[in-house]
KOLLORO-151767 format. One record per residue (C-alpha): x, y, z. Coordinates in steps of 0.05 Angstrom, whole numbers, plus 5000, padded with zeros to 4 digits. Last residue first. Example, Ala and Ser with C-alpha at 12.3 -4.5 7.8 and 13.67 -1.06 7.14 Angstrom:
527349795143/524649105156/
This chain:
704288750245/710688800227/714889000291/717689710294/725589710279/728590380304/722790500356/723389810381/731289820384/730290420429/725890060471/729489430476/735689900498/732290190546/730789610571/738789270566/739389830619/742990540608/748290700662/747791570641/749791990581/750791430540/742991480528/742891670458/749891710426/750691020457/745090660434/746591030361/753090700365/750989990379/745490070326/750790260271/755589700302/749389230279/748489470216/757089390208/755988700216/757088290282/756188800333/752388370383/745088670383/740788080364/733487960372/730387320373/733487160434/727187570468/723887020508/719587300560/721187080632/728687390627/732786730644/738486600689/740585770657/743685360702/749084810702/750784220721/755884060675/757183640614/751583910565/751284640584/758384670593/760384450536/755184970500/760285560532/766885150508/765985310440/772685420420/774584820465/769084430443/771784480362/777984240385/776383690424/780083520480/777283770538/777383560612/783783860624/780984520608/774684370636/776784190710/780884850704/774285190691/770084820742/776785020790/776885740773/768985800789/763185970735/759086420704/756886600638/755387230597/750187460538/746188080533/749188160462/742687680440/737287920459/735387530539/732386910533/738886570578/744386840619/748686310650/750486010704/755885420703/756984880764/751685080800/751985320872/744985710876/746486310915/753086430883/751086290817/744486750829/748587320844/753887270795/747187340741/744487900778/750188290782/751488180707/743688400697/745689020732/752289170696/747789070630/751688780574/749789370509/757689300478/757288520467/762388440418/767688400451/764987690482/762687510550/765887110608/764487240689/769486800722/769486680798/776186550836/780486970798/788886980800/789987440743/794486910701/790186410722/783286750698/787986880638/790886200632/783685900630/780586430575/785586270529/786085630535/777885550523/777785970469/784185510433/785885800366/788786510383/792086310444/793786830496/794587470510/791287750575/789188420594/787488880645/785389610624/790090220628/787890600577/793590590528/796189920550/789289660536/788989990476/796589740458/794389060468/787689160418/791589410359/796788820369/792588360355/796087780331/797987690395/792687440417/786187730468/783787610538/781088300557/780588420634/775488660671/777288770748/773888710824/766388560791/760388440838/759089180840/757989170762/760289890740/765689500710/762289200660/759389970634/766290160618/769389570599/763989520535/765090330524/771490150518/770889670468/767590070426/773490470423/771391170453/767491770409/760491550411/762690940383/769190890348/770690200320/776689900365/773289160366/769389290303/775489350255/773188990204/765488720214/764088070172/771487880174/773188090241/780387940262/781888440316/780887980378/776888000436/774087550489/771887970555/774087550618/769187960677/773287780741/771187600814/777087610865/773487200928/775387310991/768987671002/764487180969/767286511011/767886010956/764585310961/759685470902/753385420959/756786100989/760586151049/
């Protein structure tokens, strides 16, 4: 039994990716080709190569159709749900799948280390917080953490529109919750795919080192060499 009240090997632990096809700063992004896959494949990919993680699954709408049929295509778990309601969306999938633990990130986070999501479930089940989540890391190394019933417990909880898109920072304030840090604050940097400069990087990351499990490091140092500090 773990301080969360679940016991860890009964548990069905899920990675919720949120995705839709709607980009206005970044068309296309979701399915973008990157190093010859859909980006988001290459995002599933690497998540599940977590060993904490039984199944990804893509909560997405049905106004994006592009992104049901990929997950059809390649057999990857998926949920549809509302398009204006995060928080609804991401509750009736973890119900819809039947998960215990949630791991949540966005689509757009192609570079999430499998390692540092390991760590991250690791330290919620150790600790027993209500929400963990990653914290100082660049941003695109982001994910949270949390049980079926703290989510539940939020989804009735909520009313508020505008908190139930951005449920994450909810959680921060209501819960008791924890932030996993990397000890030298790098947040600063960004490497979610939100304009097409960014999907550039994403794809050279992955024509570079997709040829093994590349860590958020060698990512930093590849991001480094591309964009040298000013001195």
């Amino acid at each position: 039994m773990t301080k969360t009240g679940v016991e860890y090997d009964a548990a069905k632990i899920g990675m919720i990716i949120i995705a839709r096809d709607h980009s206005v700063r970044c068309p296309g992004k979701a399915l973008a080709d990157v190093a010859g896959k859909p980006a988001l494949w290459q995002m599933v990919h690497r998540i599940s190569q977590a060993n904490y993680i039984h199944d990804v699954i893509i909560a997405t709408t049905e106004d994006s159709p592009r992104i049901i049929e990929f997950c059809k295509e390649y057999g990857i778990s998926y949920s549809v749900g509302n398009a204006e309601d995060i928080l609804d969306r991401t509750y009736q999938c973890a119900k819809e799948h039947k998960l215990d633990i949630i791991a949540r990130s966005w689509g757009d986070c192609l570079v999430l280390d499998p390692v540092v999501v390991n760590e991250l479930i690791n330290d919620h089940l150790s600790f027993g917080y209500d929400y963990t989540y990653l914290i100082g890391y660049p941003k695109g190394i982001n994910a949270g953490v949390l049980s079926f019933d703290k989510l539940e417990y939020a989804w009735k909880t909520i009313t508020d529109r505008k908190w139930r898109m951005w449920f994450q920072r909810w959680f921060c304030l209501n819960m008791k919750a924890r932030g996993y840090s990397y000890f030298k604050p790098l947040d600063s940097i960004s490497w979610c795919v939100d304009y097409p400069h960014d999907l550039e990087f994403n794809r050279r990351v992955f024509e570079q080192l997709g040829d093994h499990l590349f860590t958020w490091e060698e990512v930093l140092e590849l991001w480094l060499k591309t964009y040298p500090p000013k001195i």
